[in-house]
N, C-alpha and C positions, 0 to 999 in steps of 0.2 A: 793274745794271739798265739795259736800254737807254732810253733817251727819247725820242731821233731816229731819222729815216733822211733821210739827203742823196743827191741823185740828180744824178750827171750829166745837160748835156742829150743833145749830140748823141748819137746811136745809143742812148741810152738812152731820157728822155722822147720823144726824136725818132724816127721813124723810120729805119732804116738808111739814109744819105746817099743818092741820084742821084748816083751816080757817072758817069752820063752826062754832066754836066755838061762834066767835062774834054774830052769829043769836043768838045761843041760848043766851049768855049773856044781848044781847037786850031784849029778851025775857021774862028772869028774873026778870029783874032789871025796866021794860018798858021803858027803855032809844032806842035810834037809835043806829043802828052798826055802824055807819059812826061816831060818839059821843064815841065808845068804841075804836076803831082804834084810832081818836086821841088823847083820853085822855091813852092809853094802850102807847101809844112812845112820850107822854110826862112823864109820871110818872114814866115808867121804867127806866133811868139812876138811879136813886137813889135807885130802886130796888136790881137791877142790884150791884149797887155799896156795895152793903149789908147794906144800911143807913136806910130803913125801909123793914119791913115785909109784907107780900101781902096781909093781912088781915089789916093792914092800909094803904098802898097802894090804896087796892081797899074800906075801907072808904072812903079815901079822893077824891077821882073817885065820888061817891055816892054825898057827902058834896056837890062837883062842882057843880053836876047837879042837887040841890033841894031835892033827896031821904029826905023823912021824914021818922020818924020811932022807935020806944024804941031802948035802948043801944044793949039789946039784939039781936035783930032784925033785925039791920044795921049790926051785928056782921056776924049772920048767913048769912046773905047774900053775904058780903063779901066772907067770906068762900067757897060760891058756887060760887061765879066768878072765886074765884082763882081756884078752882077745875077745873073747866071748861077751865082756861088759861093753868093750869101747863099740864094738860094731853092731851092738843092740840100737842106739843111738844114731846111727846112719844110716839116717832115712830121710830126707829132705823132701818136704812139702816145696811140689812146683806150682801149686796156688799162689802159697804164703810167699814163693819167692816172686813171684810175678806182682803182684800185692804191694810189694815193699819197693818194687824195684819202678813202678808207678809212681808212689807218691813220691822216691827221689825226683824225678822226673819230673813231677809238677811242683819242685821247688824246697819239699821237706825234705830237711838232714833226717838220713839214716844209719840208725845205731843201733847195735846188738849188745846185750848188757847179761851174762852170762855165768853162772856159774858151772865152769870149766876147765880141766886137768891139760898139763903140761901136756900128756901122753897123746889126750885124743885130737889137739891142737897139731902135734908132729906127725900125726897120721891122716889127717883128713883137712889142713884146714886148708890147703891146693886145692880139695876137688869138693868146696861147698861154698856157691858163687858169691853170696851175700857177705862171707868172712871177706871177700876180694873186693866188693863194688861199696860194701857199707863205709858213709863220713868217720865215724867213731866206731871200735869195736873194743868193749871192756870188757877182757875175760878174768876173772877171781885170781887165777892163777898169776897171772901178770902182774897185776897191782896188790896181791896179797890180802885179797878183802874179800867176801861173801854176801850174798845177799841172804838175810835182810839187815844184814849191819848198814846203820846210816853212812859209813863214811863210804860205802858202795857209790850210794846214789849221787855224792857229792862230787866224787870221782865222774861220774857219768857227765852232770851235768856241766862240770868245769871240762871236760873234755870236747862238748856240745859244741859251749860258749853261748849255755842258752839257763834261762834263769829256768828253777826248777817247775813254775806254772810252764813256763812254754815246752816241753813235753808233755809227749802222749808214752806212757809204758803201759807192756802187755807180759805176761805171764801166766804160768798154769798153775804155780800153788802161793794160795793164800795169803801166806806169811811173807812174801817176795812181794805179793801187789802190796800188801797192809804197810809194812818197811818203807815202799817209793811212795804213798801217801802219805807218811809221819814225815817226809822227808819236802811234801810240797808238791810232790809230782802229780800227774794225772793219772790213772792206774786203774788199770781193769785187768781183772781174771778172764784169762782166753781159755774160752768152750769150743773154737773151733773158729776157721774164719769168718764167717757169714756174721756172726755175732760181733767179731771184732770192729768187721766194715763198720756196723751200725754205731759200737759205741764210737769210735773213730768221726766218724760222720756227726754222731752229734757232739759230741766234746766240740768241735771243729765249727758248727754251726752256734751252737753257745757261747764260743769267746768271739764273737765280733760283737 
């Protein structure tokens, strides 16, 4: 029987990123977007993991590609990259919140399982309702782990207090559903809600 459903944030509770973001941080910085994309998902694990802060993060970004500059200077700069990153990101789907805040209601624990920086946790997690009203909320940062490392999902479900079948998980990249599968979970790739109902809905009607 299922009990949960765990919801990624971004692109899922979230709405699909601003990906515009990257212009502008090319822009900034006079670096390429195609230069911030890969250096933005090479240095996010460690962000992510809560190992460093975005404001050395995004020096270290800088350092890679030559930015010269006083201490100062590199700092602020920083600081407007991350600005520009954290709040690509907020965007809250009032479907998915409405969605989630339902099936609490008729009785499923609700949980957000999240790979998530220190940074955008202290600037937003007041004004995005589900971080308020979800059973369980396991951000990367907090517990020092990443999705799709197994010991993420174990953390999830020992937080639940629900064995690893009795969840339902949703995410939008691949390697995060394929991870909560090796690990026993239910796990579907979210294209969008309408999709999710359904898988939702039959997972739900197959475990009785």
């Amino acid at each position: 029987m299922i009990k949960a459903i765990a919801l990624d944030y971004g692109n899922v509770i979230s709405e699909p990123q601003d990906t515009s973001c990257y212009t502008r941080m090319a822009e900034l910085s006079g670096l390429s977007r195609d230069f911030f994309l890969e250096a933005f998902w090479r240095h996010r694990p460690d962000f992510d993991r809560g190992v460093v802060r975005g404001r050395e993060m995004y020096r270290r970004v800088l350092h890679e590609a030559g930015v010269s500059g006083t201490e100062p200077e590199l700092d602020l700069l920083a600081d407007r990259l991350l600005d520009e990153d954290l709040a690509s990101w907020f965007h809250v789907s009032r479907s998915v919140t409405e969605w989630a805040l339902e099936l609490k209601r008729s009785g499923y624990s609700l949980a957000i399982l999240s790979n998530m920086p220190f940074d955008f946790l202290e600037r937003y997690r007041d004004r995005i309702e589900l971080f308020g009203k979800a059973d369980v909320a396991v951000f990367s940062c907090d517990v020092g782990q990443i999705k799709p490392e197994p010991e993420i999902y174990r953390t999830l479900s020992s937080k639940l207090g629900c064995k690893a079948e009795e969840i339902a998980f949703f995410d939008d990249i691949e390697k995060n559903v394929s991870g909560a599968r090796d690990a026993g979970i239910n796990s579907f790739l979210w294209t969008g809600i309408e999709k999710g109902k359904r898988d939702f809905q039959s997972l739900v009607d197959s475990s009785f």
